[in-house]
OpenMM code with the backbone's topology and positions (N, CA, C; nanometers):
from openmm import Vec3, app, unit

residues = "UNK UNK UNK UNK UNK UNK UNK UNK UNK UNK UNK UNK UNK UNK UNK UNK UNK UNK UNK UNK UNK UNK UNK UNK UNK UNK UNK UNK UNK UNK UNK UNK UNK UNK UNK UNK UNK UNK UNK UNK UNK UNK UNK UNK UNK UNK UNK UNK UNK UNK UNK UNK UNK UNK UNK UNK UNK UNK UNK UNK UNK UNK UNK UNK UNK UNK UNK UNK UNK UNK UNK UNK UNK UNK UNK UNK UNK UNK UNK UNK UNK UNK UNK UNK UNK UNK UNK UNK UNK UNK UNK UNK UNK UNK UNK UNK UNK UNK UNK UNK UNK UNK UNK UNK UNK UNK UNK UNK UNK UNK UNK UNK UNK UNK UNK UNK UNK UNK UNK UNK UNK UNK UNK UNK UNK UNK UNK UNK UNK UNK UNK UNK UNK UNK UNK UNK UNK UNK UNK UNK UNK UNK UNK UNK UNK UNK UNK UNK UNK UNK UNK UNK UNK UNK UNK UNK UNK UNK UNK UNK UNK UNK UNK UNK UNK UNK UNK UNK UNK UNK UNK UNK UNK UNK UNK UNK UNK".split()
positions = [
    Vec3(-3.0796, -2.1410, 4.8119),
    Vec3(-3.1525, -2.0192, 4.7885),
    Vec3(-3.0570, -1.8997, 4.7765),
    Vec3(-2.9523, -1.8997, 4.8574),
    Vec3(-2.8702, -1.7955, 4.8515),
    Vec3(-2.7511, -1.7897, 4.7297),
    Vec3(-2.7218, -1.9038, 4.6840),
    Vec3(-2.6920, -1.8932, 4.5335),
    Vec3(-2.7046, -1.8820, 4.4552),
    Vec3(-2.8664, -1.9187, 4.4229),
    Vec3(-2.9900, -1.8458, 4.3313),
    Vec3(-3.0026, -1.7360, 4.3366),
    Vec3(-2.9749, -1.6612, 4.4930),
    Vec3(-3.0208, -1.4869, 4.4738),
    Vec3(-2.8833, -1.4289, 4.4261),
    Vec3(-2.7518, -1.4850, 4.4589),
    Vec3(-2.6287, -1.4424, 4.4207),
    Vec3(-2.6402, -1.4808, 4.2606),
    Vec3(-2.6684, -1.5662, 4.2417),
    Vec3(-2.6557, -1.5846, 4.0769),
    Vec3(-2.7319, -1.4569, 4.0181),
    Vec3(-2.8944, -1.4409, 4.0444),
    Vec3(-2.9847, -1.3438, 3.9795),
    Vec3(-2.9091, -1.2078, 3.9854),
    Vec3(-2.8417, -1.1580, 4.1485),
    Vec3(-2.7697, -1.0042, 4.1367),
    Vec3(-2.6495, -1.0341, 4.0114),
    Vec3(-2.5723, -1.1306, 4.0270),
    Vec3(-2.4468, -1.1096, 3.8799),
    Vec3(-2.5257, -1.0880, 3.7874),
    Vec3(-2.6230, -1.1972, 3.7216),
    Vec3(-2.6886, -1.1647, 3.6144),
    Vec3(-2.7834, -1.0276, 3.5977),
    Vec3(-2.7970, -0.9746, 3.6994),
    Vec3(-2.8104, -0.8630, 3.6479),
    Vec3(-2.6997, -0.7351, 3.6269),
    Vec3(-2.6468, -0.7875, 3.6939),
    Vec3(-2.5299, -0.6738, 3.7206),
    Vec3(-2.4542, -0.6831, 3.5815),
    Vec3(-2.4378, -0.8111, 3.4931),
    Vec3(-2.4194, -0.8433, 3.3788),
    Vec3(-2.5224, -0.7888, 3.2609),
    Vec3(-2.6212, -0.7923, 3.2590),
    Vec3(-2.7279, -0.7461, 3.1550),
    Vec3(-2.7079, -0.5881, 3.1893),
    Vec3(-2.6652, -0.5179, 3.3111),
    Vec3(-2.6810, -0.3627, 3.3271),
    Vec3(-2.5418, -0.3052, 3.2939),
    Vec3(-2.3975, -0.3890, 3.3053),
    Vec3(-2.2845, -0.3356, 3.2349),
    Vec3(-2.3103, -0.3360, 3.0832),
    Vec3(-2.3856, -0.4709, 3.0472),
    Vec3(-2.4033, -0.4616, 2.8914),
    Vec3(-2.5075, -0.3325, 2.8253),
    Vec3(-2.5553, -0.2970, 2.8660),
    Vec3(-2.6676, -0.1821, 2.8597),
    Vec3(-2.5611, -0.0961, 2.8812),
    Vec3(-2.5086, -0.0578, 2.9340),
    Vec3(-2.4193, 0.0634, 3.0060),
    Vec3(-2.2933, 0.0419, 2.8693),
    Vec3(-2.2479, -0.0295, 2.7995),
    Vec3(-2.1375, -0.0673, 2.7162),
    Vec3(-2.2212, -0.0199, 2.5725),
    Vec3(-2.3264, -0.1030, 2.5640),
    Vec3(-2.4180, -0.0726, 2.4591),
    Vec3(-2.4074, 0.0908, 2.4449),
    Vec3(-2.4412, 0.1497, 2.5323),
    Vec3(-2.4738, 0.2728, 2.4985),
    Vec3(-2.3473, 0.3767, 2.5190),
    Vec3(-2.2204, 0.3282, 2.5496),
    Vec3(-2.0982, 0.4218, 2.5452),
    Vec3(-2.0342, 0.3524, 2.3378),
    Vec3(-2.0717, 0.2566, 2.3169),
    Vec3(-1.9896, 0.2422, 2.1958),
    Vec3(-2.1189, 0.1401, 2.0943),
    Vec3(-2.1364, 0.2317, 2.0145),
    Vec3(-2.2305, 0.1841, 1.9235),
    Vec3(-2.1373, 0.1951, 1.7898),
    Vec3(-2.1537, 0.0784, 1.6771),
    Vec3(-2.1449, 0.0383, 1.5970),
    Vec3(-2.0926, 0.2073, 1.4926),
    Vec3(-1.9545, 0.1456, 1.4244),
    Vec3(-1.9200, 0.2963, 1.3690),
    Vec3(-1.9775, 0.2747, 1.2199),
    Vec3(-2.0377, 0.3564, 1.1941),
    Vec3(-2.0404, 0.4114, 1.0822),
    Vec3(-1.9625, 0.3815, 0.9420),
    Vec3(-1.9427, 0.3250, 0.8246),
    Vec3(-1.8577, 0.3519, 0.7044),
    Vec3(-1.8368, 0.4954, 0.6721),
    Vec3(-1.7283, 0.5304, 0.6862),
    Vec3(-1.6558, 0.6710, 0.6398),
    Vec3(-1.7373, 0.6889, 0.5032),
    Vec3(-1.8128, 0.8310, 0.4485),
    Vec3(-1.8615, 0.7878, 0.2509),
    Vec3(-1.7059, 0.7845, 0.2339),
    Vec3(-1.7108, 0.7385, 0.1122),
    Vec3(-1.6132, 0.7499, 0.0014),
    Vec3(-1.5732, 0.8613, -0.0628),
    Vec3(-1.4677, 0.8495, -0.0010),
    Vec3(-1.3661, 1.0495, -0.0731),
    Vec3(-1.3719, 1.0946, -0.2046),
    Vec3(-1.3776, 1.2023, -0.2145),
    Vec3(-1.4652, 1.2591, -0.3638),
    Vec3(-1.3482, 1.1912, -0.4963),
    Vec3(-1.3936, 1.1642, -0.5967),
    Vec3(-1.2903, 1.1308, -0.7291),
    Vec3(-1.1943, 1.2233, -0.7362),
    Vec3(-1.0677, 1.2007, -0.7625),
    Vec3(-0.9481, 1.3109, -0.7715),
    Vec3(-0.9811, 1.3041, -0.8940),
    Vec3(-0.9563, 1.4528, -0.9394),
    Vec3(-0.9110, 1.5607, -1.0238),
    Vec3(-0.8331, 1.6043, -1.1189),
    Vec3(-0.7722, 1.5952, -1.2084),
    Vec3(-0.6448, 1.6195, -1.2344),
    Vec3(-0.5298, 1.5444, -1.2511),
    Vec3(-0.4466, 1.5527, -1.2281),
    Vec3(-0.2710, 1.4677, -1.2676),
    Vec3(-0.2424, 1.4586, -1.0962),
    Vec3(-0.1529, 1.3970, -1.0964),
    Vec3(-0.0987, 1.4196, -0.9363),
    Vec3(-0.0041, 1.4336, -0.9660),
    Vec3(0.1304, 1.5157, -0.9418),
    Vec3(0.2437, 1.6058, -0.9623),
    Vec3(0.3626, 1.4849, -0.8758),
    Vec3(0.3275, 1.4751, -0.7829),
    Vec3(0.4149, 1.3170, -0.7225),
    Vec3(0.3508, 1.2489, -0.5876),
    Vec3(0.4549, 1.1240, -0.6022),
    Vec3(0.3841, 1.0397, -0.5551),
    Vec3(0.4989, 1.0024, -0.3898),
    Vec3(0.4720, 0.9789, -0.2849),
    Vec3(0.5437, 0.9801, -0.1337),
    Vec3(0.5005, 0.8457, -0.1071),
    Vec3(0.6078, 0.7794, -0.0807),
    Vec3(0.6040, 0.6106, -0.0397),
    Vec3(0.7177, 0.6427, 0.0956),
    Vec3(0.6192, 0.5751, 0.1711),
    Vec3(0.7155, 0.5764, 0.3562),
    Vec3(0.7315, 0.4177, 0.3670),
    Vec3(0.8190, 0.3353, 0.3000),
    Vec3(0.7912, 0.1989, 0.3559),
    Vec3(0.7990, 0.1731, 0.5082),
    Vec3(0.8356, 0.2510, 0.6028),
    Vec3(0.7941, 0.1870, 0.7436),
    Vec3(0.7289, 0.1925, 0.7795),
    Vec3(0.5729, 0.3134, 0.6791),
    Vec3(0.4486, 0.3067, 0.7546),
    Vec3(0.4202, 0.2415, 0.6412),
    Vec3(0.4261, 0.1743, 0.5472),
    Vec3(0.3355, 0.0529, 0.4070),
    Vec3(0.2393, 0.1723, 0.3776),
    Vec3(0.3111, 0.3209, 0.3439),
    Vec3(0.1776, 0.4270, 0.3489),
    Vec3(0.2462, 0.4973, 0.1871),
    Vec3(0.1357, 0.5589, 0.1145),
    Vec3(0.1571, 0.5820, -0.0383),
    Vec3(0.1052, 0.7064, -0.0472),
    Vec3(0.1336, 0.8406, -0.0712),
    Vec3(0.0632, 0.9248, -0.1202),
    Vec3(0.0707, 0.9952, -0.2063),
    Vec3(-0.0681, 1.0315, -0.2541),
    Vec3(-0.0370, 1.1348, -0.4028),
    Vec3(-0.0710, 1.2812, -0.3692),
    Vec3(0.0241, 1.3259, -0.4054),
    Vec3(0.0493, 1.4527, -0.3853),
    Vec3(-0.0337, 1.5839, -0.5163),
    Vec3(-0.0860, 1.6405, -0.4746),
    Vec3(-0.1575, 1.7747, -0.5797),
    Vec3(-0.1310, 1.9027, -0.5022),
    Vec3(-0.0369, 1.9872, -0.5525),
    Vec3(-0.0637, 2.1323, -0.5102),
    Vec3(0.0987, 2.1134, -0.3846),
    Vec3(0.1590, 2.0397, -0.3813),
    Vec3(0.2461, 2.0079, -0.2384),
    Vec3(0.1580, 1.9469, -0.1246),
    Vec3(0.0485, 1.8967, -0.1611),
    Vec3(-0.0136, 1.8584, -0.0186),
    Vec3(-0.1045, 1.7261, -0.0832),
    Vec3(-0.1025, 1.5819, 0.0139),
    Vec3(-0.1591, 1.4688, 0.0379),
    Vec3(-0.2970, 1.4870, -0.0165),
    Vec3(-0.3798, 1.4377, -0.1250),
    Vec3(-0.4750, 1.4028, -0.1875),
    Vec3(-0.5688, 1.2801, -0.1252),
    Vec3(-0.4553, 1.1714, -0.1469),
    Vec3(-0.4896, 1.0690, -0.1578),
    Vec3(-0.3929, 0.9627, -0.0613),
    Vec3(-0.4154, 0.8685, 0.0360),
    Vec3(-0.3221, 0.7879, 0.1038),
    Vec3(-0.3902, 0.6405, 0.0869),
    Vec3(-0.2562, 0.5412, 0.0522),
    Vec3(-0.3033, 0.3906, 0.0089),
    Vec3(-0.1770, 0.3392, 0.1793),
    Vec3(-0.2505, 0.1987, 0.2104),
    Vec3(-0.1824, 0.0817, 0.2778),
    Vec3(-0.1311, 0.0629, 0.1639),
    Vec3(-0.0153, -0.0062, 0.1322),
    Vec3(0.0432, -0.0230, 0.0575),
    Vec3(0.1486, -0.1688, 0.0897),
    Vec3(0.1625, -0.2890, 0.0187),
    Vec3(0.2630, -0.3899, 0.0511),
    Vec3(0.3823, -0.3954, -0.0018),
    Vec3(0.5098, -0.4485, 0.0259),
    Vec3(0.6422, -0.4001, -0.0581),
    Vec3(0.6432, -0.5391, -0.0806),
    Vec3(0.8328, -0.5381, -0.0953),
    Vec3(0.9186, -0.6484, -0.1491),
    Vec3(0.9010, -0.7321, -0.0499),
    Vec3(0.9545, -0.8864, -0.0385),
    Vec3(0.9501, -0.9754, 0.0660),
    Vec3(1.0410, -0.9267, 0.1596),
    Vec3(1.1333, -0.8400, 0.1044),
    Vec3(1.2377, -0.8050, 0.2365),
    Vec3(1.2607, -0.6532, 0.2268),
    Vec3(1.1739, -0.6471, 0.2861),
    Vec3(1.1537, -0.4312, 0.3139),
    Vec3(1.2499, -0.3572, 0.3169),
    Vec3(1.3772, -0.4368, 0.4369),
    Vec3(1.3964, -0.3077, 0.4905),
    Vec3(1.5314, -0.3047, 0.4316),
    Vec3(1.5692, -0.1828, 0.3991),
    Vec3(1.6785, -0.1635, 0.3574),
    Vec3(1.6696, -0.1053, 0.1887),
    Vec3(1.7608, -0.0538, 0.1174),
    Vec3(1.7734, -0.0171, -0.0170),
    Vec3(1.8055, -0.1600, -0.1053),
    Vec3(1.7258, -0.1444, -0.2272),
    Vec3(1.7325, -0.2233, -0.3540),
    Vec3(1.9052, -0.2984, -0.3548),
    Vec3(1.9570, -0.3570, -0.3739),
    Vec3(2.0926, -0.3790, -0.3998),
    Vec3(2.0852, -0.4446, -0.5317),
    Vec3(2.0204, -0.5826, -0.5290),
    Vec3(2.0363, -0.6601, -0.6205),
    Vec3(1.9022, -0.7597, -0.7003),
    Vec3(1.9409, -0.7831, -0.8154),
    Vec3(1.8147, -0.8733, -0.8915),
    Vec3(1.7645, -1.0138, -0.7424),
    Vec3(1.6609, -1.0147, -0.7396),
    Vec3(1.6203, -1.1358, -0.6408),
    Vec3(1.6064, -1.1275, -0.5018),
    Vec3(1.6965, -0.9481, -0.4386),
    Vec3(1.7039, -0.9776, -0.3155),
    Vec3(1.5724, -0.9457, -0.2247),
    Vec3(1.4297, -0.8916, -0.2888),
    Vec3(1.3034, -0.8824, -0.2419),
    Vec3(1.3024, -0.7385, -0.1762),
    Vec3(1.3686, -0.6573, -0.2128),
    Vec3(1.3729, -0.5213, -0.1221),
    Vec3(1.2921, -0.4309, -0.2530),
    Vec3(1.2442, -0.3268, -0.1997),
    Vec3(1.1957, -0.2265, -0.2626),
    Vec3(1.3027, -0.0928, -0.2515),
    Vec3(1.3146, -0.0322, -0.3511),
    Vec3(1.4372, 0.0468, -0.4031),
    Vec3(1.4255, 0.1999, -0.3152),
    Vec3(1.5061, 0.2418, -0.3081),
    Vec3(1.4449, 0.3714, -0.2089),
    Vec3(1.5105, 0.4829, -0.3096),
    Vec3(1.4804, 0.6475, -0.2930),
    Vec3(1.4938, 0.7308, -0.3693),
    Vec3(1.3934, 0.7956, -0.4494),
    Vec3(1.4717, 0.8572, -0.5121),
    Vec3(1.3702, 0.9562, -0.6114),
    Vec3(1.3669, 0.8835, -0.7413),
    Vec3(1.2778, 0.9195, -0.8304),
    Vec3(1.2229, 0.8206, -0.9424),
    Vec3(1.1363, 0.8578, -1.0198),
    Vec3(1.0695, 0.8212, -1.1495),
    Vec3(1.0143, 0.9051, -1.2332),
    Vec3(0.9496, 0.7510, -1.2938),
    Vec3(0.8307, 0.7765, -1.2909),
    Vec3(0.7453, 0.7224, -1.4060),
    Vec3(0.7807, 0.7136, -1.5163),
    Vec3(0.8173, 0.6052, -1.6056),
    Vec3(0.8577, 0.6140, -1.7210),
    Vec3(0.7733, 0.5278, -1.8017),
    Vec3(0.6981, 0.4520, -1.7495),
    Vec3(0.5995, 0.3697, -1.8232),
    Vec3(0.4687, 0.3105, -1.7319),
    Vec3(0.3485, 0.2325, -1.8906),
    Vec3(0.2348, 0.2049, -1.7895),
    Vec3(0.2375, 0.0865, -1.8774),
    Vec3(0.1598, -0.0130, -1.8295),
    Vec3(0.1461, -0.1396, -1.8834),
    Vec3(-0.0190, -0.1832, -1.8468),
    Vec3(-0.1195, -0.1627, -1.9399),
    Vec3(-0.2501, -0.2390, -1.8749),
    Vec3(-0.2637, -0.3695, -1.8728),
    Vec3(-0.1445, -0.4500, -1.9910),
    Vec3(-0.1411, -0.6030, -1.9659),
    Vec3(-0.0416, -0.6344, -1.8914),
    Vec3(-0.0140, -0.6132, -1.7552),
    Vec3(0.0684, -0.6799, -1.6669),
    Vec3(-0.0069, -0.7965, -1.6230),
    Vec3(0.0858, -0.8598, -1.5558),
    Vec3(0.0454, -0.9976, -1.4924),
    Vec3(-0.0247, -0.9831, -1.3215),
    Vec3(-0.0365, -0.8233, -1.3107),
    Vec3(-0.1028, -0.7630, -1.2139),
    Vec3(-0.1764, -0.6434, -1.2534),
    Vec3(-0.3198, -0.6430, -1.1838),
    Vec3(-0.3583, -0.5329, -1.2365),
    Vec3(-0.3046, -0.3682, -1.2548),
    Vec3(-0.2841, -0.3702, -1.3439),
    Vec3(-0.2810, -0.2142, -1.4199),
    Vec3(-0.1229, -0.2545, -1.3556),
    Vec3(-0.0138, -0.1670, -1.3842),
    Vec3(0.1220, -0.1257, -1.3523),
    Vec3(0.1737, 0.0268, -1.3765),
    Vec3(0.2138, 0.0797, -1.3273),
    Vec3(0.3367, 0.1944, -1.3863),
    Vec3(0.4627, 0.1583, -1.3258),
    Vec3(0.5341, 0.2033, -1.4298),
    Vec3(0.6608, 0.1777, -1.4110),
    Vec3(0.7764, 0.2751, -1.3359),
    Vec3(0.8713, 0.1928, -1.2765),
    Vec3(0.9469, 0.3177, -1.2410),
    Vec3(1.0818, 0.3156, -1.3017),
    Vec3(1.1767, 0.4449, -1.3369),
    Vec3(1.3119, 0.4025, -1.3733),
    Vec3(1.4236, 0.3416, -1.2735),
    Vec3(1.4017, 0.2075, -1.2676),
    Vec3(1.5173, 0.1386, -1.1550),
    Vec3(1.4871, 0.0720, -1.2437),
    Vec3(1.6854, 0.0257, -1.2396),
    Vec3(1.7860, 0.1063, -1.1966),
    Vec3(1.8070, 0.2138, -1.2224),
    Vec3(1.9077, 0.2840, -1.2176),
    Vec3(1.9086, 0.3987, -1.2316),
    Vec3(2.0894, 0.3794, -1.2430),
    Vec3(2.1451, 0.5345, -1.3130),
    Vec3(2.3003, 0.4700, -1.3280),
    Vec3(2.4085, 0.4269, -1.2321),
    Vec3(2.3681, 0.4672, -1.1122),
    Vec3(2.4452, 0.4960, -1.0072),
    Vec3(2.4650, 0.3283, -0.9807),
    Vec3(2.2636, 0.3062, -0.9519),
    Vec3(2.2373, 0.1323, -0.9311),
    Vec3(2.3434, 0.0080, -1.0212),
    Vec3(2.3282, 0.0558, -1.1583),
    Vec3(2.4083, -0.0184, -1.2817),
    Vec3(2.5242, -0.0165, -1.2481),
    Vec3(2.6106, 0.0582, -1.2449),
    Vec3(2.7235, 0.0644, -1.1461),
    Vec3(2.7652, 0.0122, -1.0533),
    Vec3(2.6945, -0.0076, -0.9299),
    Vec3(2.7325, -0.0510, -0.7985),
    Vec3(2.7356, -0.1911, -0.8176),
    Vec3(2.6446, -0.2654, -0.9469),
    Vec3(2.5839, -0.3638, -0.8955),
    Vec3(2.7134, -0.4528, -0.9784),
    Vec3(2.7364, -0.3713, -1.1308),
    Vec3(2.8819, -0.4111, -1.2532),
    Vec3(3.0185, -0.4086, -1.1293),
    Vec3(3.0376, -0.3238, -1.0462),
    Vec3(3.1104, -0.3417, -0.9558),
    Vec3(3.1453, -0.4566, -0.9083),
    Vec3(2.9987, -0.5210, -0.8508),
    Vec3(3.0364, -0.5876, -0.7507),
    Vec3(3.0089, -0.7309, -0.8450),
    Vec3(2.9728, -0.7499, -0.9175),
    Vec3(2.9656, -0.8595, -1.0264),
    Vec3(2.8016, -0.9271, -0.9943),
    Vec3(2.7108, -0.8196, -0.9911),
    Vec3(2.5422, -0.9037, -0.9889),
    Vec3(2.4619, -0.8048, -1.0578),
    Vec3(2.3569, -0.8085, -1.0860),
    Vec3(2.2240, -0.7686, -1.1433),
    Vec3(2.2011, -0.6803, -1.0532),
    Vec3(2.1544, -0.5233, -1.1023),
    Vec3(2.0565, -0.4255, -0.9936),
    Vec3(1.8765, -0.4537, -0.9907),
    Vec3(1.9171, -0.5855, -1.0631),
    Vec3(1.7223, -0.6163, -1.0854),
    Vec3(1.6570, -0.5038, -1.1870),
    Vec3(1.5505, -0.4666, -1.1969),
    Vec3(1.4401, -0.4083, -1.2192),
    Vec3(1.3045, -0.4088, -1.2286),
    Vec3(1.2336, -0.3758, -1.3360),
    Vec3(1.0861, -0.4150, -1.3253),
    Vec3(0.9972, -0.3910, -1.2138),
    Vec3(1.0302, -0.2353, -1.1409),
    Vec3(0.9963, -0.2274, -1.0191),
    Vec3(0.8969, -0.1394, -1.0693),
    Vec3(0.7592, -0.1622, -0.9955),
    Vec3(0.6093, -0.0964, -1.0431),
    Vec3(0.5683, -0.0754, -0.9432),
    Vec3(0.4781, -0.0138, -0.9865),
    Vec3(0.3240, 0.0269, -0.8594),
    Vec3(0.2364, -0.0561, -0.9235),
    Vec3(0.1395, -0.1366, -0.8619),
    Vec3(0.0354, -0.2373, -0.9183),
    Vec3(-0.0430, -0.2507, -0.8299),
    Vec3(-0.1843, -0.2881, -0.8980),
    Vec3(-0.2714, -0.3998, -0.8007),
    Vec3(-0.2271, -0.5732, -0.7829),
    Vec3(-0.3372, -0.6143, -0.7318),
    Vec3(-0.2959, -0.7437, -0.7397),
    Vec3(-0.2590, -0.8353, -0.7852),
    Vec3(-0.2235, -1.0045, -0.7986),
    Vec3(-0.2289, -1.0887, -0.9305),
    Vec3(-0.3206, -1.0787, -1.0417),
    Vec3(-0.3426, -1.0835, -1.1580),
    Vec3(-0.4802, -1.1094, -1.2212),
    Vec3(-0.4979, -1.2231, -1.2199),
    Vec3(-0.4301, -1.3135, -1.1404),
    Vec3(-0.5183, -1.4318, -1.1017),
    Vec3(-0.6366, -1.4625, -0.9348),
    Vec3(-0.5907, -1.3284, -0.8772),
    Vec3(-0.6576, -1.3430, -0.8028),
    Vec3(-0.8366, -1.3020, -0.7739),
    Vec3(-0.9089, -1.3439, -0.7511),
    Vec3(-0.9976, -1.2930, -0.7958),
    Vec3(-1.0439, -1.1063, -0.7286),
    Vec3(-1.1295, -1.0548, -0.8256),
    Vec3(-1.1699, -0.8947, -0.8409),
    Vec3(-1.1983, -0.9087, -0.6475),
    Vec3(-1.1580, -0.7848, -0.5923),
    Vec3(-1.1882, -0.7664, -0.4598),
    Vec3(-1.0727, -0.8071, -0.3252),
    Vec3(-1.0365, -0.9216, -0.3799),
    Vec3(-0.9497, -0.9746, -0.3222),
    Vec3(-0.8060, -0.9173, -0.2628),
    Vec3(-0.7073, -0.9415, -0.1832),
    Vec3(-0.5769, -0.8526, -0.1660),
    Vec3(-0.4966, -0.9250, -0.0396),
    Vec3(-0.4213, -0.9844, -0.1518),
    Vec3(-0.3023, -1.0298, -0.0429),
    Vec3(-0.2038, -0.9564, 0.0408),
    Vec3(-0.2494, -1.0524, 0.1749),
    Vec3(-0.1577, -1.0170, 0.2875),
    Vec3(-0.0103, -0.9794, 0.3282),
    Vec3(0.0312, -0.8784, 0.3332),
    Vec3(0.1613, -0.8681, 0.4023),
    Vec3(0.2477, -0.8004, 0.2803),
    Vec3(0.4072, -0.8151, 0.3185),
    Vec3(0.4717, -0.7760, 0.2074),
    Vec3(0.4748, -0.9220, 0.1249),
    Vec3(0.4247, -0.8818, -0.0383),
    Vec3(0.4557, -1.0315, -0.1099),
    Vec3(0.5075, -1.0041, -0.2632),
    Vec3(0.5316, -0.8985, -0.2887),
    Vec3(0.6351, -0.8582, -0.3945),
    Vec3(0.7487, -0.8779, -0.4018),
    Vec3(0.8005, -0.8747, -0.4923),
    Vec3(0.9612, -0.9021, -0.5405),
    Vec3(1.0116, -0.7584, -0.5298),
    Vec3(0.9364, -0.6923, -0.5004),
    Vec3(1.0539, -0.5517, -0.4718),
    Vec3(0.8967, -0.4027, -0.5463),
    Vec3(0.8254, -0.4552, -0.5710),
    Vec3(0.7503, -0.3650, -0.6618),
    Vec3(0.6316, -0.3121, -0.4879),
    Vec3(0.5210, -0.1952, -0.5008),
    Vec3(0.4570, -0.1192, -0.4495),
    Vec3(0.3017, -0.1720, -0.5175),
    Vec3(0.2855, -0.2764, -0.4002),
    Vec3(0.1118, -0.3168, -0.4014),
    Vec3(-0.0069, -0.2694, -0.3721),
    Vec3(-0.0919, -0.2032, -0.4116),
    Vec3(-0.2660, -0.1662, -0.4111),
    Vec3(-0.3377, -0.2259, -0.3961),
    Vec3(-0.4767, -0.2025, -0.3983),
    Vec3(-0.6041, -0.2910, -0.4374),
    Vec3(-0.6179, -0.2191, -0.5332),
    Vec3(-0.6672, -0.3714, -0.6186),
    Vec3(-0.6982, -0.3447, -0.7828),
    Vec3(-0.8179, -0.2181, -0.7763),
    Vec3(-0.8870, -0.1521, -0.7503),
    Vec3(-0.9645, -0.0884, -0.7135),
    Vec3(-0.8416, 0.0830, -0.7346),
    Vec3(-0.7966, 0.1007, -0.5408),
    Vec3(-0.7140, 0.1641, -0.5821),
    Vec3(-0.6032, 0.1690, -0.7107),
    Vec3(-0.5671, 0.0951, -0.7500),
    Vec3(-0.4644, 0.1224, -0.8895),
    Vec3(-0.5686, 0.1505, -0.9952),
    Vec3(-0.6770, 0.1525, -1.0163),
    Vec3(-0.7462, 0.1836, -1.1229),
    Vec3(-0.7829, 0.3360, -1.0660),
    Vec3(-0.7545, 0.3893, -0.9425),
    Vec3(-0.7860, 0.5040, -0.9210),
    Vec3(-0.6772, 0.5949, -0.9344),
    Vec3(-0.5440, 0.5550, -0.9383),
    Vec3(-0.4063, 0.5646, -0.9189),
    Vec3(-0.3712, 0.5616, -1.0735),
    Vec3(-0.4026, 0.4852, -1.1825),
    Vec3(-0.3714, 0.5138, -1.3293),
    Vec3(-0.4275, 0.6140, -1.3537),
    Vec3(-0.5685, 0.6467, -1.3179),
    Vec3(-0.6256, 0.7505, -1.3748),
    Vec3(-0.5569, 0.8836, -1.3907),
    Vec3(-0.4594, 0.8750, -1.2637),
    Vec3(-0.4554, 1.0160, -1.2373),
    Vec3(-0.3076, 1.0583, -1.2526),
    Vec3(-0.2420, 0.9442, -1.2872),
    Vec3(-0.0726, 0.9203, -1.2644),
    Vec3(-0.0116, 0.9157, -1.4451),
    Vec3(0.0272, 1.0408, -1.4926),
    Vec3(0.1280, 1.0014, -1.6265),
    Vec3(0.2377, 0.9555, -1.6052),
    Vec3(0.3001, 0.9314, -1.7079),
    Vec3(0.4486, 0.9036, -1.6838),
    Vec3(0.4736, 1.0394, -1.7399),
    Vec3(0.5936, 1.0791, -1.6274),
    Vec3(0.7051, 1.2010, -1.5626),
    Vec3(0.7009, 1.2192, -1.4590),
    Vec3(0.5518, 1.1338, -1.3926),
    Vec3(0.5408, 1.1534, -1.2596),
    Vec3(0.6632, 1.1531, -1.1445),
    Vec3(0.6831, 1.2178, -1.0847),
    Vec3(0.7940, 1.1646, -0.9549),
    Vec3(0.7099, 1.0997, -0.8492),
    Vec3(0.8639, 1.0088, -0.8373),
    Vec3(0.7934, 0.9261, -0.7116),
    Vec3(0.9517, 0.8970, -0.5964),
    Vec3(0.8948, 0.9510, -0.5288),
    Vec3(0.9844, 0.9209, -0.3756),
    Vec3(0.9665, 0.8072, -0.3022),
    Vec3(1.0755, 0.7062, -0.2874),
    Vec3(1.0542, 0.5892, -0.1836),
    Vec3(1.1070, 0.6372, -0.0501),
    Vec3(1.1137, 0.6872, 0.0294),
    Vec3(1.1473, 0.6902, 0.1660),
    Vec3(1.1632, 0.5490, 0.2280),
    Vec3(1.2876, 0.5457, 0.3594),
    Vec3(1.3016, 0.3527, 0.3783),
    Vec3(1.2198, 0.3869, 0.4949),
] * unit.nanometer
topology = app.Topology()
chain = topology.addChain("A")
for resn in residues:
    res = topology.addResidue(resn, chain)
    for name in ("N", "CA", "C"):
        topology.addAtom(name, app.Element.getBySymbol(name[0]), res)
């Protein structure tokens, strides 16, 4: 009998923390969706140690993407293959809607300094380094995990269709490591 009445006080004492929990943290809300940008965006701020992307209008943050890099983050671009994403200043020089990922712009890497270092040392400075969405084999919605680029700046196909809209080429773009 006295384990029955000890059982009934936990169980309640259990149903009255849950009531008491219930009502300090209820279910959040979806943020709406931030109004359509406007205009051109003047440049673009990549922090690879926060995987954080922003477009800049007026000197001030518009717009901020999660963002995935190269297979091997950290550090500056050196060479063709080595999976790093390039750090520096940079300029839009092209867009591609038939990439082998959704939508692309391009950036100028190498650059001469890169061509140089790399004729130096007897290897490739790589290139073909973009901003993109995902595979176009992956299906619409979808977005792979982690860093899984060869050195290029990953979106959701979603975001990069929000990100062409608004991005010409002359754009600047800053990689910060």
């Amino acid at each position: 009998m006295i384990r029955l009445l000890r059982l009934l006080v936990y169980l309640c004492l259990l149903i009255g923390l849950g009531f008491i929990a219930a009502s300090l943290y209820s279910p959040m809300r979806p943020l709406p969706p931030p109004p359509p940008l406007v205009g051109k965006v003047e440049r673009i701020v990549i922090d690879k140690s926060e995987r954080r992307m922003q477009l800049m209008q007026d000197g001030k943050p518009v717009r901020t993407y999660q963002i995935a890099l190269g297979f091997t983050p950290e550090g500056d671009k050196l060479r063709q293959g080595d999976g790093k994403t390039p750090e520096g200043e940079f300029t839009i020089d092209r867009r591609n809607a038939e990439s082998a990922f959704h939508l692309s712009i391009g950036l100028d890497y190498p650059q001469p300094s890169d061509v140089t270092r790399a004729a130096t040392h007897g290897y490739s400075p790589g290139g073909d380094i973009f901003i993109h969405g995902q595979p176009n084999a992956l299906p619409e919605g979808l977005k792979l995990k982690g860093d899984w680029t060869a050195g290029c700046i990953a979106v959701t196909n979603a975001e990069m269709r929000e990100i062409w809209a608004v991005t010409p080429v002359g754009t600047k773009v800053e990689i910060r490591p």
